[in-house]
N, C-alpha and C positions, 0 to 999 in steps of 0.2 A: 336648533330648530331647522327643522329640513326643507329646503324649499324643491319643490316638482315640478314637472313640467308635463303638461297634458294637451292634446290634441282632439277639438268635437270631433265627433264621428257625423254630428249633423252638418252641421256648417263649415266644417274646416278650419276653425281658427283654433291657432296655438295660444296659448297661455301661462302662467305661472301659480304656483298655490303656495303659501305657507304654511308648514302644519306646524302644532306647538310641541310633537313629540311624532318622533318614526313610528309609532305603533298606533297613533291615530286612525280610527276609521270611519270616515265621511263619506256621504256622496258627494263628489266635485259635481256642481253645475258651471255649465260654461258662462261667461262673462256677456256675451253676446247674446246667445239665443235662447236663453234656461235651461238648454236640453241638459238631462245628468246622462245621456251617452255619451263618456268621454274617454280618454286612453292616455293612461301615462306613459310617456317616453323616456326613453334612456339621452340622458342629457349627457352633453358634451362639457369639460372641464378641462381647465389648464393651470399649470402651478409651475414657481422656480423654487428651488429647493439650493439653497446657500449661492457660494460663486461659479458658475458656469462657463465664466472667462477661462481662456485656455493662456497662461503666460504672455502678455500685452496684446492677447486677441479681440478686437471690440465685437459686442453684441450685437452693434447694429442700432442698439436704443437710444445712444447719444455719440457725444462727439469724442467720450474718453477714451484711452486707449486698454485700459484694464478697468475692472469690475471693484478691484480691493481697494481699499482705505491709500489714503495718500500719506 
């Protein structure tokens, strides 16, 4: 389930939506104002993908010296 992220064009406030499937087609009304002028944005993501550690280089997210299993 895909969650979105929309901005009123009335009022300026950002928000989030759940839909139950990608192909969903609703009108978004905004949370605040009712208005359904609203505009989906391109949302920002981040993800770690396995060990990122470089041979005993710490992450910076704790106090360990390496990322892998002890």
């Amino acid at each position: 389930m895909p969650i979105y992220e929309f901005k009123c064009r009335k009022c300026g406030k950002t928000f989030d939506v759940l839909f139950r499937s990608r192909d969903e087609k609703v009108a978004v009304a905004c949370p605040e104002c009712k208005s359904t002028r609203t505009q989906r944005l391109m949302s920002a993501f981040a993800g770690k993908i396995g060990n990122t550690g470089a041979g005993g280089a710490s992450c910076g997210s704790c106090a360990a010296t390496s990322c892998g299993p002890t």
